[in-house]
N, C-alpha and C positions, 0 to 999 in steps of 0.2 A: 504494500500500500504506500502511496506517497507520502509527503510530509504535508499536513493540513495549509490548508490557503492561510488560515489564521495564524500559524505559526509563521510563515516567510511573511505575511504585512507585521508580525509583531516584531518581529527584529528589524525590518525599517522602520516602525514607529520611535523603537527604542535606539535608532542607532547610536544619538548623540547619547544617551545615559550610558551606552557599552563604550563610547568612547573616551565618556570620563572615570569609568571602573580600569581602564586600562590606564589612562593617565594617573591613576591613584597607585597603582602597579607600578607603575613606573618607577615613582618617586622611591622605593624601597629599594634601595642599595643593596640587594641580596646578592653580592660578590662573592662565593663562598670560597673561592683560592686567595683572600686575600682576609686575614686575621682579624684584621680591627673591622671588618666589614659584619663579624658572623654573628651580631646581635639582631641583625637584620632581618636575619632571616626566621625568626623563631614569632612571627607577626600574624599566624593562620590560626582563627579559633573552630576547630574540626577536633577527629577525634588524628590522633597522632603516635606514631610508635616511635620511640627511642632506640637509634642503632648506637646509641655509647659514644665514647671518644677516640678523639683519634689522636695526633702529636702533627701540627704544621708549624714551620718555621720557627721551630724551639720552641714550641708551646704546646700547652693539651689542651685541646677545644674539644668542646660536644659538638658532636654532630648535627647537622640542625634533623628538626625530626620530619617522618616520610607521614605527609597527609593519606589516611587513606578513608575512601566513600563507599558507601553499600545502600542501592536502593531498589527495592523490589526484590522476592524471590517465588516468585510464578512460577509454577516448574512447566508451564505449556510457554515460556518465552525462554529466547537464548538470551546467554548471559556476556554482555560484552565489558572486558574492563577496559576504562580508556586509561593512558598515560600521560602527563606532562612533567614540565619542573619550572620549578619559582627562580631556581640559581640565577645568574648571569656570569658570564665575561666581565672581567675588569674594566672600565671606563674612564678618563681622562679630557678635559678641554683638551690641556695639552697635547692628547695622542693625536689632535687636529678635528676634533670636533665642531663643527659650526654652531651648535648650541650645547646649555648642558643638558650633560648625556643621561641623567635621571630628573628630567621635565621633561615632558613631549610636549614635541613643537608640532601642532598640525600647520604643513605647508598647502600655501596655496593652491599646489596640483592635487592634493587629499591624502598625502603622506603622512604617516604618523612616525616622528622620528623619535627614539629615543632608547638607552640601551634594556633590553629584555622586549620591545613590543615584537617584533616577528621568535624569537630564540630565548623564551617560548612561554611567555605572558598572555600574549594576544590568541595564541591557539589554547590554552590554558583558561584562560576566560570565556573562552568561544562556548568550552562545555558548559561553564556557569551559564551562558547568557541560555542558552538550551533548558536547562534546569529550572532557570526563573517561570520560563515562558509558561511550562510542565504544574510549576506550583503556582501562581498567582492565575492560572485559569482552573484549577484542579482537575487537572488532566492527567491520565495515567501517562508512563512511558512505555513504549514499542517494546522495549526489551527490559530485563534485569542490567543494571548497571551497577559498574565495582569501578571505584576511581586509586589511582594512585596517583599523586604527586610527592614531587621530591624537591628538596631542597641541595644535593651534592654532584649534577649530571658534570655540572661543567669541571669538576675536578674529580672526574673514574665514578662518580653514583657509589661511592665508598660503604659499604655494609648493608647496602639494598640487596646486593646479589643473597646473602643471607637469609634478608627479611622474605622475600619471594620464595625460595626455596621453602622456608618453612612454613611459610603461610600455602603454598599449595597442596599444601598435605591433608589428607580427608581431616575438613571439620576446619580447614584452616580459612584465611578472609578470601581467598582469590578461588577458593573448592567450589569446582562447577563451573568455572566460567570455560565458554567456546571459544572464545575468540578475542583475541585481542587490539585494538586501534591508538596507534602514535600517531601526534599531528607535531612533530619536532624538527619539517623537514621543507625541502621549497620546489615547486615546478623546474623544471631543466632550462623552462624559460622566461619572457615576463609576458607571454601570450595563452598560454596552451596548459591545463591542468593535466595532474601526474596522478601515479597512485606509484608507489613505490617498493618494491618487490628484494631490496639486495642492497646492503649496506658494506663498505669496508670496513675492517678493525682496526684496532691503534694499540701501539706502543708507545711509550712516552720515554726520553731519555732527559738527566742532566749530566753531563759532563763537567768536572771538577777539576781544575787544575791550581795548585799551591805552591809557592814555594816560600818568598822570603816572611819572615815575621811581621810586615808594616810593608804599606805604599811605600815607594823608594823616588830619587830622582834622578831622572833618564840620565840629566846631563854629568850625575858622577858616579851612577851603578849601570848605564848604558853601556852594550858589549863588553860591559864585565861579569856579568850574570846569568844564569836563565831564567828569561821573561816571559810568569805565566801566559800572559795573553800570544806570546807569538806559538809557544807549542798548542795553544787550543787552537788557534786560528787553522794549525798546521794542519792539525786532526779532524777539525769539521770540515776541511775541504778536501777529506780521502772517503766525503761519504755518498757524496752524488758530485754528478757532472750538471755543466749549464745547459744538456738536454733533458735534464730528467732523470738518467739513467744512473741505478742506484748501484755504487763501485763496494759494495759491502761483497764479499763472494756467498754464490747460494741465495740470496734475496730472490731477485728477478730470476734466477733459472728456476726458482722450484714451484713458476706459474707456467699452465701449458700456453703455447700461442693460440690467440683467435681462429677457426678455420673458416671456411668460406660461407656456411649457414650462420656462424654466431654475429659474425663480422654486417650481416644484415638485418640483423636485431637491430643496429643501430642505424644503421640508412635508413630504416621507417622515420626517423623519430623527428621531429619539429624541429630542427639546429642548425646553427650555422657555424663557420670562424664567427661572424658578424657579432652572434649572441654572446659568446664567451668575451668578445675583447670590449666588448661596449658593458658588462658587467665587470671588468677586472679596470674597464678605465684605460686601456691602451689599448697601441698595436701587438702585443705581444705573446701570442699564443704561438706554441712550441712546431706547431704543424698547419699547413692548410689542406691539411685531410680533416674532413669533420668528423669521419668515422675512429683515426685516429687519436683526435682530441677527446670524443666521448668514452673509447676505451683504458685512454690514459686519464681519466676523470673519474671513473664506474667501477672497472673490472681488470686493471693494472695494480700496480702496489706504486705506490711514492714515499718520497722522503722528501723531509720541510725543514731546515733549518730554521727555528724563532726566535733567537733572540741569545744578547750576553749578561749574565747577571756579574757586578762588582767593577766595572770599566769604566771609564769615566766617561760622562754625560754630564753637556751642561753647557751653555755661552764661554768663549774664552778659548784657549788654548793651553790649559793647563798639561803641563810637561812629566806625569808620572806613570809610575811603571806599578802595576796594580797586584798588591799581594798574592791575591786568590779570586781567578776567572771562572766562570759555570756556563757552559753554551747548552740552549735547550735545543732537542730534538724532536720527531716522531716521524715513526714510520705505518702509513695507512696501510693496512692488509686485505687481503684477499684470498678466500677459497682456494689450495690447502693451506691458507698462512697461519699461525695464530701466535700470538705473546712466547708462549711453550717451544716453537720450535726454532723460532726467529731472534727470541734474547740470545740467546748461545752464540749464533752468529756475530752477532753487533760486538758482544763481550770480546769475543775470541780476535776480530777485524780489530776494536780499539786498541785492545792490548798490545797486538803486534805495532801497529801503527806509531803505537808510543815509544815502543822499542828500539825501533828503528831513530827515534828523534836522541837517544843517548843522553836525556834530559835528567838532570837532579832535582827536578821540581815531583811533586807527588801528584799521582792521575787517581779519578774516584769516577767509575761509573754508575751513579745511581738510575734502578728503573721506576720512574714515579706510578704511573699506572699504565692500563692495556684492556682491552678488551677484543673478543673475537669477530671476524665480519659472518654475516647474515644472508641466507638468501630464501626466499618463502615459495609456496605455491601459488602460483597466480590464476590458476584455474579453481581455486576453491571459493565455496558459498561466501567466504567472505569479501574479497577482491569482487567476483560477482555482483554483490551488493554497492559497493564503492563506485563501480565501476556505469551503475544506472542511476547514483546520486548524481554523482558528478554530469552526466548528460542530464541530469533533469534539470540543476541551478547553471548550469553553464553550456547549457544544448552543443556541447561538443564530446567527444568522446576524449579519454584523459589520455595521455601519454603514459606508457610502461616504462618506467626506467630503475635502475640501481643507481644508488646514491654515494657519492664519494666521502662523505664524511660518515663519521663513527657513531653511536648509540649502543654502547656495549650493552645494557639492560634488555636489548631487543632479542638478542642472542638466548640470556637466561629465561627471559619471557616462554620462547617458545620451547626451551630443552624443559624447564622444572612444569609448566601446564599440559605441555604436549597439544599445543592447539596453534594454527596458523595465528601467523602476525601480519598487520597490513599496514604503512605507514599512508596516513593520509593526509597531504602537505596545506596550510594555509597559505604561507608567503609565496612570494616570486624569487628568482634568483638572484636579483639583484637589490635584495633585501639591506645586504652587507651583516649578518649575524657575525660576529665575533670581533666585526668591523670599526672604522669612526662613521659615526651619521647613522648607525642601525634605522632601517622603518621598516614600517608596515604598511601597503597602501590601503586605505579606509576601506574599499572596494574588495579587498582580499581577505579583510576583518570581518566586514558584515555578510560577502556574501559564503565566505570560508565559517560563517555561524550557519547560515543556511544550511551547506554543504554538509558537516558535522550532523545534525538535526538529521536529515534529508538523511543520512547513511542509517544512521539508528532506526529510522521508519522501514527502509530496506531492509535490513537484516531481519526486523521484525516479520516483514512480509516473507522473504525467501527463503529465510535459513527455521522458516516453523518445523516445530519438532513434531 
């Protein structure tokens, strides 16, 4: 059955009150890799479970706690749990933000800028605004619904894999449910809606390099020393080349090549060069094969150099030589890849690498978190269902894609339930999550509340038991 005509006039009645429940969202600093941020995030009055503490940057912080929802238990309706998280990405004026980055600024073309509305506030609220619609008409819902939100995505979802596991256990909060829906994720383009079927995994590195007791000065311990930052620099450039191609040995051979049926998986798909470099903001995409870009984006593995922690930053030309460097890492995976087979590698390639520099400074490689990639059935009742939502609020049919970024929880989701997962994306690709200037365009918020609604009517009609 569809989703009622009253329900899609009542989310454009209410759009501007959805738009300031998101801007209230906003406002909360729920940074949760960043310590002085993590009172922040403990702001949800739900029922809440405690995953304990944990130890970040010299300190023991609680975890912030994992909201979970339960409503309905009809045993003639399926049971859908949906997924989101409150966390965010770090933000900054500085990082080049055009406004601040916890205000939403609505622009004039109907953006919602600001950090967490598309990653993953504004899909996160979408089910609220669902909910309301549900209670203030007392309306049943189409299906049984189980919610979890989390508070720790953006740094590994740290002690959820846990809470899931045991709560799937006969009698447990998640016991019964069919099927699962993530909305954490973006169309391929900023035209054409997705349903998304195949996630990569992540590994996470800091590389550690130490030597002298104190910052030092270049001009009278220069070439008399070894200078952490030049052995790190040395080591993060034996890890990938400036095409891509990951120089770790074992990485990139222990995926098979594309062959000529998979290799058109991707020629269907909505894309161009055009679309990648006008969302990255330049000319510079690695290839002008589209087919190429999508598989080195999807179903390739990559390595990302992010960044130096202890170097100096800052106006001036300050002249020192930095005690103790940390360069971060991560490496995206792919089916056979996972954390398990691929740390050994990185370990074994830094080690040697370092060896070779004959260096007196001390090397540490820490693996901060990982998770494995994902890939679903797409022919099932669930995707099925998504897949006639999506044509009913967007009279097109969606685009099939795998998704280049990580959601390790998606992987647990479907091993500890044993039930298909289906990620179904609100934003556009050119959202910029994890970016400066994050939005959400108003249009992908109210009619991605549609779309949400419109799926739950679905599964209720198709997947009856």
């Amino acid at each position: 059955m569809p989703a009622p005509k009253d329900f899609l006039e009542y989310v454009d009645s209410n759009a501007d009150a959805f738009i300031k429940r998101l801007s209230e969202a906003v406002s909360i600093k729920s940074v949760s890799g960043e310590a002085s941020y993590r009172p922040e995030l403990f702001g949800v009055e739900t029922q809440q479970f405690d995953l304990g503490k944990h130890v970040m940057d010299g300190q023991e912080l609680p975890l912030p706690k994992v909201v979970l929802g339960r409503l309905g238990n009809d045993p003639n309706k399926k049971t859908v749990l949906v997924y989101g998280h409150f966390d965010v990405q770090p933000a900054y004026v500085s990082d080049g933000w055009d406004t601040d980055p916890f205000t939403l600024t609505i622009q004039p073309n109907g953006q919602l800028v600001g950090r967490g509305s598309s990653d993953d506030k504004g899909p996160v609220l979408g089910w609220l605004n669902i909910l309301q619609y549900h209670y203030e008409n007392k309306k049943e819902l189409p299906v049984n619904l189980r919610c979890c939100f989390e508070g720790m995505e953006e740094s590994g979802s740290e002690g959820l894999d846990e809470l899931v596991e045991r709560e799937s256990k006969p009698g447990g909060w998640f016991d019964g449910v069919d099927c699962v829906c993530i909305s954490d994720n973006y169309w391929l383009n900023t035209r054409t809606p997705a349903l998304t079927y195949g996630l990569r995994g992540l590994t996470y590195f800091k590389l550690n390099i130490s030597g002298p007791a104190k910052d030092l000065h270049s001009g009278v311990f220069g070439r008399a020393v070894h200078e952490p930052m030049t052995d790190l620099i040395k080591l993060m450039s034996t890890l990938v080349d400036v095409n891509g191609q990951i120089l770790i040995p074992g990485v990139d051979e222990m995926v098979n090549q594309a062959d000529t049926e998979e290799r058109k998986l991707y020629e269907t798909l909505d894309y161009s060069i055009k679309d990648i470099e006008e969302t990255a903001g330049g000319p510079i995409a690695l290839s002008s094969d589209k087919v190429e870009v999508l598989m080195n984006r999807m179903r390739n593995p990559s390595l990302s150099l992010h960044g130096i922690e202890g170097a100096f930053y800052g106006p001036g030309a300050k002249t020192v030589i930095p005690a103790k460097v940390s360069g971060k890492f991560s490496i995206r995976l792919v089916p056979p890849q996972t954390p398990e087979n691929i740390n050994p590698l990185v370990k074994a390639h830094i080690e040697s690498e370092f060896a070779k520099l004959g260096s007196k400074n001390t090397m540490e490689l820490e693996d901060l978190h990982g998770g494995k990639p994902w890939v679903s059935d797409i022919n099932h009742w669930n995707f099925q269902a998504a897949r006639i939502a999506t044509k009913a609020v967007y009279n097109v049919d969606p685009d099939m894609t795998r998704e280049g970024g990580s959601i390790p929880i998606t992987l647990t989701f479907a091993d500890a339930l044993g039930v298909n997962v289906l990620l179904l994306p609100m934003g556009r690709s050119d959202d910029g999550a994890h970016s400066t200037n994050e939005k959400l365009d108003r249009s992908n918020f109210i009619e991605g509340t549609k779309l949400l609604g419109t799926y739950l009517y679905e599964v209720g009609a198709i997947a009856t038991k």
